[in-house]
PAKOLBA-153842 format. One record per residue: residue number from 1; residue in three letters; x, y, z of N, C-alpha, C, CB in turn. Coordinates in Angstrom, 3 decimals. Glycine has a CB too. Layout:
residues N
seq,type,n.x,n.y,n.z,ca.x,ca.y,ca.z,c.x,c.y,c.z,cb.x,cb.y,cb.z
NUM,ALA,X,Y,Z,X,Y,Z,X,Y,Z,X,Y,Z
...
//
This chain:
residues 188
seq,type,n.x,n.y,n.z,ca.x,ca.y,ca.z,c.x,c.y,c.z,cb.x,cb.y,cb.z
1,UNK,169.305,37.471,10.803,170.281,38.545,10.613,169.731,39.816,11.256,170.589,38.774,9.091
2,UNK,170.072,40.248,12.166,169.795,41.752,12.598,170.493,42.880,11.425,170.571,42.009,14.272
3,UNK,169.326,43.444,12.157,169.137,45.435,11.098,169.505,46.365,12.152,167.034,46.175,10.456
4,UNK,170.657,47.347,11.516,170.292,48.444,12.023,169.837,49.723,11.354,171.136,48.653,12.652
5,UNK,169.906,50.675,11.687,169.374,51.781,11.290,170.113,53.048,11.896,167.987,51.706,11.607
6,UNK,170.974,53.429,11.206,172.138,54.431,11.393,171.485,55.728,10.358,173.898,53.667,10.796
7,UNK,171.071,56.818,11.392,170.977,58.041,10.631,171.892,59.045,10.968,169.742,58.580,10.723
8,UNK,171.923,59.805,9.652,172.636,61.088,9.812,171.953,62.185,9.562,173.700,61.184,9.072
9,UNK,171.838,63.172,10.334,171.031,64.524,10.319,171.522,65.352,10.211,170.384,64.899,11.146
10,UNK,170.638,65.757,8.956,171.022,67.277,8.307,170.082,67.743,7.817,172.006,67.422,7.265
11,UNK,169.765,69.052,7.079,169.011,69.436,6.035,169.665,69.422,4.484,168.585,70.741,6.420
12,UNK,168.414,69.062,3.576,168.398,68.655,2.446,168.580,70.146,1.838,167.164,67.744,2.104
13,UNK,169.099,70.148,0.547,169.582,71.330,-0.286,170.781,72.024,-0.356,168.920,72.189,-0.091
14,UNK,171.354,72.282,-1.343,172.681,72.608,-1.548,172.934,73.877,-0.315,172.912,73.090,-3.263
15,UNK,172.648,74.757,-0.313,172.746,75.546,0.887,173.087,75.235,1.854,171.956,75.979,1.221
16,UNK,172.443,74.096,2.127,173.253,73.234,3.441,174.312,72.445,3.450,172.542,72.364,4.024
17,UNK,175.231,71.982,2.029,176.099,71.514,2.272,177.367,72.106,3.058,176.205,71.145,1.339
18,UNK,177.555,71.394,2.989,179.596,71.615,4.069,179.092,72.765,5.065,181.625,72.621,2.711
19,UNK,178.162,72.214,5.999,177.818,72.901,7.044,178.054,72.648,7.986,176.964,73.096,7.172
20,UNK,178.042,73.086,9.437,178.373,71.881,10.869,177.038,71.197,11.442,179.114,72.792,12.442
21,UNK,176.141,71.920,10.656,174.568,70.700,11.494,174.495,69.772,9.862,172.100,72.040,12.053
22,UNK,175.409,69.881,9.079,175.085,68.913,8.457,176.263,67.795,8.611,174.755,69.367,7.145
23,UNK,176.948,67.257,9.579,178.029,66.818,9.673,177.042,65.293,9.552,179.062,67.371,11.005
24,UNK,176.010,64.927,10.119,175.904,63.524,10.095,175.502,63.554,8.593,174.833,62.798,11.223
25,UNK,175.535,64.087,7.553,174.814,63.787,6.361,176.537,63.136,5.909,173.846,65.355,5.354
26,UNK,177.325,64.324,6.040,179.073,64.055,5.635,179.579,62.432,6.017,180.236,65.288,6.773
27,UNK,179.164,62.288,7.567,179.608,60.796,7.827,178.848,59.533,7.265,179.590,60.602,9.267
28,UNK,177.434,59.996,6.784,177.108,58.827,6.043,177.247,58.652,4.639,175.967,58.583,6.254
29,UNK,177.649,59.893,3.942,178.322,60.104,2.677,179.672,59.083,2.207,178.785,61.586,2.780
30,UNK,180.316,59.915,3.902,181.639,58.314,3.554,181.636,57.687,3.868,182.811,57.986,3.672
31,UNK,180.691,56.816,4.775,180.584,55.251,4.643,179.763,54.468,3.587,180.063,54.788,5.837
32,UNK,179.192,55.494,2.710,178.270,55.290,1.175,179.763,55.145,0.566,176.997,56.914,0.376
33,UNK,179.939,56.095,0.703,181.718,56.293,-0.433,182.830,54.819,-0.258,183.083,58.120,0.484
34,UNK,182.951,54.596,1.029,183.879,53.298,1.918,183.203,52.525,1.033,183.702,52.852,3.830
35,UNK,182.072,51.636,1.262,181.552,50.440,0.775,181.008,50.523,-1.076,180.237,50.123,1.903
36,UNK,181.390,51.864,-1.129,180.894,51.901,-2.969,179.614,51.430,-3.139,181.814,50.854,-4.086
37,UNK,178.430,52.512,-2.254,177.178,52.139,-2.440,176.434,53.614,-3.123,176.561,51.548,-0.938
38,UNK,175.551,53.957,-3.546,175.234,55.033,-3.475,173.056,54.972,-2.822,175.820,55.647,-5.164
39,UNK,172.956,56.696,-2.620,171.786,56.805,-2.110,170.626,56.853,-3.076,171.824,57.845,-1.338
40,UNK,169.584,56.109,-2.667,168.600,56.113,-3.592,166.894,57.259,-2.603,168.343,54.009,-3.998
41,UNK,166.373,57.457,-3.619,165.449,58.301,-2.797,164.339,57.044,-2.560,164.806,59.864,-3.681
42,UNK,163.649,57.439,-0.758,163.159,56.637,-0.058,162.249,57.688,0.148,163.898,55.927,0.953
43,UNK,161.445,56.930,0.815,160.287,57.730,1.768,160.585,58.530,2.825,159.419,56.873,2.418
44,UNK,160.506,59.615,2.718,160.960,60.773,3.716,162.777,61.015,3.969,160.204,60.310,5.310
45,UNK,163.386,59.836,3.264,164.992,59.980,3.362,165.571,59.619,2.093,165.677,59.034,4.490
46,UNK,167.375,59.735,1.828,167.811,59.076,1.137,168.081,58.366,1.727,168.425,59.343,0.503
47,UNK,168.042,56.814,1.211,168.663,55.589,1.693,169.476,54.784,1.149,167.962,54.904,1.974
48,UNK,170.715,54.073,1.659,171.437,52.888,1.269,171.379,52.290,2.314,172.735,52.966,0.773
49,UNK,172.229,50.516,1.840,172.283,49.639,2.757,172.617,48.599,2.049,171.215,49.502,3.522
50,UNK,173.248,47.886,3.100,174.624,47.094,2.629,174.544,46.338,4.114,176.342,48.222,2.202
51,UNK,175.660,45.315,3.734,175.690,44.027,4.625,177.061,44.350,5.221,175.581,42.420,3.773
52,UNK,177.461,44.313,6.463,178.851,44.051,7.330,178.895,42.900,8.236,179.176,45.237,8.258
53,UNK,179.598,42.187,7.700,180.130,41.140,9.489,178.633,40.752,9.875,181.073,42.436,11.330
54,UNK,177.264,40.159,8.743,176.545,39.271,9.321,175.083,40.375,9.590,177.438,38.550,10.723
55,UNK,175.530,41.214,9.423,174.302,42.437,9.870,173.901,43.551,8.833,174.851,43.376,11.195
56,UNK,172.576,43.725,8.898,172.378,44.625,7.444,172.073,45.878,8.181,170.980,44.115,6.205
57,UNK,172.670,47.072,7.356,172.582,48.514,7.596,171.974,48.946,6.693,173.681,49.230,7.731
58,UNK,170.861,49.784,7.538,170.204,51.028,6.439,170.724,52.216,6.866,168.481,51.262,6.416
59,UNK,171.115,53.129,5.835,171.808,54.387,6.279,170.218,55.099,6.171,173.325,55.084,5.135
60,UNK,170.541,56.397,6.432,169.417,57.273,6.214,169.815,58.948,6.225,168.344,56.907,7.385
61,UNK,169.284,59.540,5.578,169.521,60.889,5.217,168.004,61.747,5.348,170.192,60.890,3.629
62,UNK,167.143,61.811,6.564,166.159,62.500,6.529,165.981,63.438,5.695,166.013,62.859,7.426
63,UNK,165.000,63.480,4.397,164.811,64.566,3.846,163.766,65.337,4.384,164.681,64.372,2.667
64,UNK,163.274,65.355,5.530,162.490,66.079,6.494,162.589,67.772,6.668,162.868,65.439,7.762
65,UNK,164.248,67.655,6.853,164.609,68.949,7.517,164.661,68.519,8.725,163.707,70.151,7.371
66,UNK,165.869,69.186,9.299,166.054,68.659,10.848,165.236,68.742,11.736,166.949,69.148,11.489
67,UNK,164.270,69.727,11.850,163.285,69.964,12.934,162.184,68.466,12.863,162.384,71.646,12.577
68,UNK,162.233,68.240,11.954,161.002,66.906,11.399,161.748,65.783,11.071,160.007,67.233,9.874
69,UNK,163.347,65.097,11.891,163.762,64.001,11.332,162.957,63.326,12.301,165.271,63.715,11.168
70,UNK,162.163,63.159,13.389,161.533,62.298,13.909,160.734,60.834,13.155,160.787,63.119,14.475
71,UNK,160.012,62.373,11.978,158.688,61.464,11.040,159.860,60.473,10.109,157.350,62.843,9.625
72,UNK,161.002,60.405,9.921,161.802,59.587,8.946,162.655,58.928,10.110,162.724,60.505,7.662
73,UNK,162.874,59.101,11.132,163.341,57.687,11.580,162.169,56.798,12.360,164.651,57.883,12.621
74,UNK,161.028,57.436,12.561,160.248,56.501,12.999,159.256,55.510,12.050,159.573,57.190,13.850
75,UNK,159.269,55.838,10.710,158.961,55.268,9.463,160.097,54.451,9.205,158.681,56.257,8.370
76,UNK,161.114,54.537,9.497,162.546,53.381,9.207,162.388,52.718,9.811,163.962,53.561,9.376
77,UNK,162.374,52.720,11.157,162.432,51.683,12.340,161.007,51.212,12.139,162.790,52.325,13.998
78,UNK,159.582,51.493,11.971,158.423,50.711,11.609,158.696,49.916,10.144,157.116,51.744,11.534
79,UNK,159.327,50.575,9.413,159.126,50.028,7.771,160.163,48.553,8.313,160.035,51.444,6.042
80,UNK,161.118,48.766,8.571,162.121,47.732,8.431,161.830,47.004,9.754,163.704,48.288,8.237
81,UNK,161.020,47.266,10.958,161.103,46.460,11.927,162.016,46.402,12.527,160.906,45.548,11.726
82,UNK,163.010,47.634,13.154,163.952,47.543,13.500,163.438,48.240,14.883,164.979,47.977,12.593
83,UNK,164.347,47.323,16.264,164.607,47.583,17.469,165.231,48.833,17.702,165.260,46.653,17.932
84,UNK,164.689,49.777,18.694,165.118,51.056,19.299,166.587,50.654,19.644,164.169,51.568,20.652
85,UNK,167.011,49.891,20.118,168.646,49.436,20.590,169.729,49.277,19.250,168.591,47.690,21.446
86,UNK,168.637,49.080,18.082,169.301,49.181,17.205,169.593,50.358,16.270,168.973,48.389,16.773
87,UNK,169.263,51.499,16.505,169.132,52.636,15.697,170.409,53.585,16.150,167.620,53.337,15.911
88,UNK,171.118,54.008,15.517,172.257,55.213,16.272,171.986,56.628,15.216,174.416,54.552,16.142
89,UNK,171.780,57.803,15.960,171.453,58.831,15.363,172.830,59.808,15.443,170.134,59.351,15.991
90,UNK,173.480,60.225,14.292,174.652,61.094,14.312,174.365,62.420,14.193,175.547,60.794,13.336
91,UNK,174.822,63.320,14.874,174.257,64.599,14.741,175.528,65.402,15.381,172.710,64.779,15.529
92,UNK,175.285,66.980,15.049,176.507,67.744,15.363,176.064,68.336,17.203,176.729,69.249,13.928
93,UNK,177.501,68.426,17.534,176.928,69.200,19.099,178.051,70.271,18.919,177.054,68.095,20.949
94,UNK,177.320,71.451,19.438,178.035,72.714,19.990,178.607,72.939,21.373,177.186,73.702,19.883
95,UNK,178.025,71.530,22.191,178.240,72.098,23.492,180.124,71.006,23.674,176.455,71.605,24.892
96,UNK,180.516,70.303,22.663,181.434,69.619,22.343,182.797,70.515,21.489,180.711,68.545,21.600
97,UNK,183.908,70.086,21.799,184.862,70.873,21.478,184.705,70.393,19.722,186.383,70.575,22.441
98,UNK,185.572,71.233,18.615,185.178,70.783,16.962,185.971,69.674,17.481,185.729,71.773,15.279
99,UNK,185.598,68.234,16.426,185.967,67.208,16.174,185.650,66.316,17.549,187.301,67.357,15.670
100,UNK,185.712,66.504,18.347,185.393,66.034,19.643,184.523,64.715,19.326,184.599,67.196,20.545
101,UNK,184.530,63.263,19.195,183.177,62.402,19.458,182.627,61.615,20.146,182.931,61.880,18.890
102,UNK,181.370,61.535,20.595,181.201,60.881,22.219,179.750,60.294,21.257,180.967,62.295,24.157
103,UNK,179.796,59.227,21.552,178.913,57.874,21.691,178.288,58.057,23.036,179.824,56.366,21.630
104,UNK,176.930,57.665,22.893,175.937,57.402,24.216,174.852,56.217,23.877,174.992,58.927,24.630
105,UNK,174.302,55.781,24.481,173.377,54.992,24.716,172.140,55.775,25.135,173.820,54.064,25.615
106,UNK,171.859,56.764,25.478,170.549,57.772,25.727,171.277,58.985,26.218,169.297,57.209,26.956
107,UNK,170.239,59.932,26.608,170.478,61.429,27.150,169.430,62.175,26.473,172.007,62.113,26.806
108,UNK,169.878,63.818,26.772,168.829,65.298,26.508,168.331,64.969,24.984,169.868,67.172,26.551
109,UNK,168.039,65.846,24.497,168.115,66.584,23.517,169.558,67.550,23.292,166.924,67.296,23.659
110,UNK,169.777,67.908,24.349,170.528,69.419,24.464,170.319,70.570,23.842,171.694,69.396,24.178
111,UNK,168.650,70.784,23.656,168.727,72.137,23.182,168.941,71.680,21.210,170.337,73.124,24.169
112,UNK,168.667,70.655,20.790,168.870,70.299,19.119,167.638,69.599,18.956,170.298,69.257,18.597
113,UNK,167.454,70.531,17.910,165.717,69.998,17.500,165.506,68.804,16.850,164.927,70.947,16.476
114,UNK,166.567,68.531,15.858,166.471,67.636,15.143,166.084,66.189,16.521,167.949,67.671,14.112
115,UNK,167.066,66.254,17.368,166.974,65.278,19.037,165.514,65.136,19.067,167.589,66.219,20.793
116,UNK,165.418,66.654,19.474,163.886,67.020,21.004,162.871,66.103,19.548,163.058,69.928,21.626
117,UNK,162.749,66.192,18.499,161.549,65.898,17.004,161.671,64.349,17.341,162.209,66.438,14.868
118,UNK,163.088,63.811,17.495,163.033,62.046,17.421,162.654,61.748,18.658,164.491,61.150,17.089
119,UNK,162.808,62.457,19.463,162.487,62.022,21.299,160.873,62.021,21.632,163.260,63.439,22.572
120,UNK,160.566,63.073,20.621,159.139,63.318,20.876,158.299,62.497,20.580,158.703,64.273,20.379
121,UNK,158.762,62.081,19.151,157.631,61.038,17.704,157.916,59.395,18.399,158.642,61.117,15.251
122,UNK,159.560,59.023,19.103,159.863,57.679,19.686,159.539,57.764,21.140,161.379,57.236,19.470
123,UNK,158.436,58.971,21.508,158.328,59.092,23.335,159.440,58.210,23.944,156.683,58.415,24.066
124,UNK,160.722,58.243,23.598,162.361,58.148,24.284,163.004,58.747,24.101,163.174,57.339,24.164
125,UNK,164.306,58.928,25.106,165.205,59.384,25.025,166.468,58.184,25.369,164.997,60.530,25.756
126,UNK,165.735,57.148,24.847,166.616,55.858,24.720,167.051,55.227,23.839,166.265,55.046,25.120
127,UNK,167.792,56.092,23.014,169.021,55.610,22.021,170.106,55.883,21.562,168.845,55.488,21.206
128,UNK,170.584,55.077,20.767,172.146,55.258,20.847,172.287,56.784,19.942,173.125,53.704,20.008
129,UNK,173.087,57.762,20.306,173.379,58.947,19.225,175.300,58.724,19.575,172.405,61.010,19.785
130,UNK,175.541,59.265,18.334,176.624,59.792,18.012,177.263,61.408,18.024,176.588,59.344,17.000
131,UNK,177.473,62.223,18.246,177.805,63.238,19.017,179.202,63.908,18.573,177.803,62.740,20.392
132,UNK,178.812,64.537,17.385,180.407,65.121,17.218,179.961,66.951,17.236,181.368,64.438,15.261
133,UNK,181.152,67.457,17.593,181.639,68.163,18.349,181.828,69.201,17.066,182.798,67.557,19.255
134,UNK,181.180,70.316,17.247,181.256,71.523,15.997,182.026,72.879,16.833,179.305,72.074,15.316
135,UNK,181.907,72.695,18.121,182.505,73.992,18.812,181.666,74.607,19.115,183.318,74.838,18.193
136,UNK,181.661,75.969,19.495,180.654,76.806,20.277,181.140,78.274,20.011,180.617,76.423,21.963
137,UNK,182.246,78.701,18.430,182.408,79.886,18.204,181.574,80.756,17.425,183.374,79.905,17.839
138,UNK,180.772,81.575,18.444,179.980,82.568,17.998,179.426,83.213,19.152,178.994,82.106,17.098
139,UNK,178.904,84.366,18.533,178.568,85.736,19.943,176.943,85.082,19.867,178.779,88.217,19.360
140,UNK,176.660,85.961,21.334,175.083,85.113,22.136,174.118,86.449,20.456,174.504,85.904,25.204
141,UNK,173.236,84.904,20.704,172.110,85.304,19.476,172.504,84.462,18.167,172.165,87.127,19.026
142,UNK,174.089,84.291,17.892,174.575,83.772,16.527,174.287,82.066,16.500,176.357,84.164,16.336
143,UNK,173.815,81.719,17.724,174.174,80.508,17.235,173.546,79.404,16.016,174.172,79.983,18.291
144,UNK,172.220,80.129,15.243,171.562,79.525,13.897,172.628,79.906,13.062,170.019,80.132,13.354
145,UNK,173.221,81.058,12.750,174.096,81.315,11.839,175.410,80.464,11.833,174.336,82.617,11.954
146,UNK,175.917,80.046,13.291,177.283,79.290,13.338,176.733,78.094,12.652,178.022,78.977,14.929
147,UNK,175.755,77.154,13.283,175.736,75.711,13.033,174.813,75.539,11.237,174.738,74.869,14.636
148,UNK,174.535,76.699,10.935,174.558,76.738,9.396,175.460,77.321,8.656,173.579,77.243,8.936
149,UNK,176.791,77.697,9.566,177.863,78.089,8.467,178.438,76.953,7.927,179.012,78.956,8.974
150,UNK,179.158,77.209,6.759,180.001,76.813,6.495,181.304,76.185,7.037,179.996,77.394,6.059
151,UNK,182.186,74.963,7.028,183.298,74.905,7.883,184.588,75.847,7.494,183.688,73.470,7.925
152,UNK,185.423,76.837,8.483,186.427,77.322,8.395,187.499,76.970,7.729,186.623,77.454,9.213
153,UNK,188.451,77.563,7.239,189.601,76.412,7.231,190.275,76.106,7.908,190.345,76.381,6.612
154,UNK,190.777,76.116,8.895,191.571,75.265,10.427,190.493,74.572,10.056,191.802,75.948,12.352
155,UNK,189.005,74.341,10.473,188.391,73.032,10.520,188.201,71.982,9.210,187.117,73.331,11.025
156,UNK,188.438,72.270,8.146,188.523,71.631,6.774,190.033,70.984,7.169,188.420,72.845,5.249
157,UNK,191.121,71.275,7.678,192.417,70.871,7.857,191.791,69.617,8.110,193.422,71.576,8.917
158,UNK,191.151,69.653,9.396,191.374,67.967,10.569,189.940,67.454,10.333,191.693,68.237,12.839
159,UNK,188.977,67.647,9.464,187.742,67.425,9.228,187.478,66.342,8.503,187.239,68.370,8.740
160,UNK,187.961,65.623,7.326,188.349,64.202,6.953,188.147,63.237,8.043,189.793,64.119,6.537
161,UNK,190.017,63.073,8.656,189.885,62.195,9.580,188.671,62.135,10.753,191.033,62.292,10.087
162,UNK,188.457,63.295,11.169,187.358,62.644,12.072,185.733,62.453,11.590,187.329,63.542,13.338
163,UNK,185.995,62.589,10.227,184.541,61.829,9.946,184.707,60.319,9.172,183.529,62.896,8.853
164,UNK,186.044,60.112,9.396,186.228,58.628,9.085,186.073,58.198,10.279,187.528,58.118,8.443
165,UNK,186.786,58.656,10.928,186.826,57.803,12.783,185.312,57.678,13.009,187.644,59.028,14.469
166,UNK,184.406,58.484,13.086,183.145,58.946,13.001,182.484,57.855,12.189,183.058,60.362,12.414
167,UNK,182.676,57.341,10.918,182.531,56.264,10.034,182.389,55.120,10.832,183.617,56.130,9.093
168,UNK,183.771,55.115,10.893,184.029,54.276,11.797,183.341,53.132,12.763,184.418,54.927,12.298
169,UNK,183.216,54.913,14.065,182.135,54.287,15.425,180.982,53.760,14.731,181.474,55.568,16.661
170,UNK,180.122,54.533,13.714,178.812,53.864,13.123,179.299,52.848,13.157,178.168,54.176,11.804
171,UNK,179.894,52.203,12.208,179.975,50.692,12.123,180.248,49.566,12.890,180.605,50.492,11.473
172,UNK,180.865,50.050,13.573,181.232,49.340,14.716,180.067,49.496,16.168,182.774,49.937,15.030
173,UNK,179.340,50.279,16.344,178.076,50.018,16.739,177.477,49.033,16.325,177.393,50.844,16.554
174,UNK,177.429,48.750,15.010,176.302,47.651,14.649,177.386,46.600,14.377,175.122,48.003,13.206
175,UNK,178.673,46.446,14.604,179.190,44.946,14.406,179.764,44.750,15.898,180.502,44.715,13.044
176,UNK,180.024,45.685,16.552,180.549,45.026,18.438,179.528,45.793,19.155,182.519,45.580,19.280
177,UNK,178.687,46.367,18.955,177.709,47.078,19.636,178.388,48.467,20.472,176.990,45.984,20.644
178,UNK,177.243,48.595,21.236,177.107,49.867,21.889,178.765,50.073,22.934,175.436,49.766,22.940
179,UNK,178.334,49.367,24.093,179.157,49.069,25.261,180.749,49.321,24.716,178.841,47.418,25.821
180,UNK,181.249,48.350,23.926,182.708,48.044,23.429,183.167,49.156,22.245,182.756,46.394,22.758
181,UNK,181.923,50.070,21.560,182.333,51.049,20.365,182.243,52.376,21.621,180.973,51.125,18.641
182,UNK,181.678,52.649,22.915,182.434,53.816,23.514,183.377,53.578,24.043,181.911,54.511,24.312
183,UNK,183.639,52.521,24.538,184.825,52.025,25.154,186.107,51.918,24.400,184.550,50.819,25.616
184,UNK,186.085,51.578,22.650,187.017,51.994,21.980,187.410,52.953,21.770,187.011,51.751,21.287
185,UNK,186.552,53.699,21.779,186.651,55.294,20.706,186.246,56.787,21.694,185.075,55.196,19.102
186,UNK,185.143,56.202,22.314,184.659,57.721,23.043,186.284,58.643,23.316,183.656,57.319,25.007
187,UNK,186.236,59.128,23.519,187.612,59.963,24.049,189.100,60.423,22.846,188.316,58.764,25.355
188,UNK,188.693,59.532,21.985,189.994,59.423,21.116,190.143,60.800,19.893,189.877,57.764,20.229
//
């Protein structure tokens, strides 16, 4: 049976909830919520995991702090023995319109630490991330304050659905893989 290892990055503590760099914590919340699992505290993360279509998922919730999710997904992928091809990292992008989500198979950092920390500790920039789209509204200097605000309300309107769709792509990464989950979804 193959493993994967689907994280979502955020920082730990109420302060950070309903934030836009905490959006991958939100999408693994509701696929905890979807399958009626809940998170238990792990070594350096919260973790669940559950079985789909033949394949076991560990979610993960770095309790690191984003600058340091490196040290908690590279302890997942050693603890569980899980393949770099198998890991998808969800995280928010600014340089993406809000809601916007694009699936990759590798790339930058772009300037996101939580990235440049896993790129550094896995010396790659060869894996799958998930990529949703927070916008880019704020004046030059603001941008720690935007991606730790709070979401607006226009963005609470349409913010649900695309962290189900978002749900979604995770899962379907690890049950049709990489290739066929951008090919469904990237663009939509």
């Amino acid at each position: 049976m193959s493993k994967f290892l689907i994280v979502g990055l955020g920082n730990i503590g109420e302060e950070y909830e309903n934030t836009r760099h905490n959006i991958g914590f939100a999408i693994l919340d509701s696929i905890v919520k979807e399958h009626n699992l809940k998170f238990a505290t792990g070594r350096l993360a919260s973790v669940a995991e559950y079985k789909l279509k033949g394949r076991t998922i560990i979610l993960i919730k770095p309790s690191t702090y984003m600058n340091l999710s490196g040290k908690a997904v590279n302890y997942w992928l050693q603890a569980e023995r899980i393949n770099k091809e198998n890991l998808l990292v969800i995280t928010d992008d600014i340089a993406l319109p809000f809601g916007t989500l694009r699936m990759k198979g590798k790339g930058s950092d772009g300037g996101h630490n939580g990235l440049r920390n896993i790129q550094e500790i896995l010396n790659t920039a060869e894996y799958a991330r998930l990529r949703f789209g927070v916008g880019n509204e704020f004046s030059t200097g603001r941008q720690v304050d935007y991606v730790l605000g709070k979401w607006n309300e226009e963005e609470r309107k349409i913010l649900l659905p695309r962290v189900q769709l978002a749900s979604e792509m995770a899962q379907n990464f690890a049950t049709i893989g990489l290739q066929l989950t951008m090919t469904n979804f990237n663009n939509k």
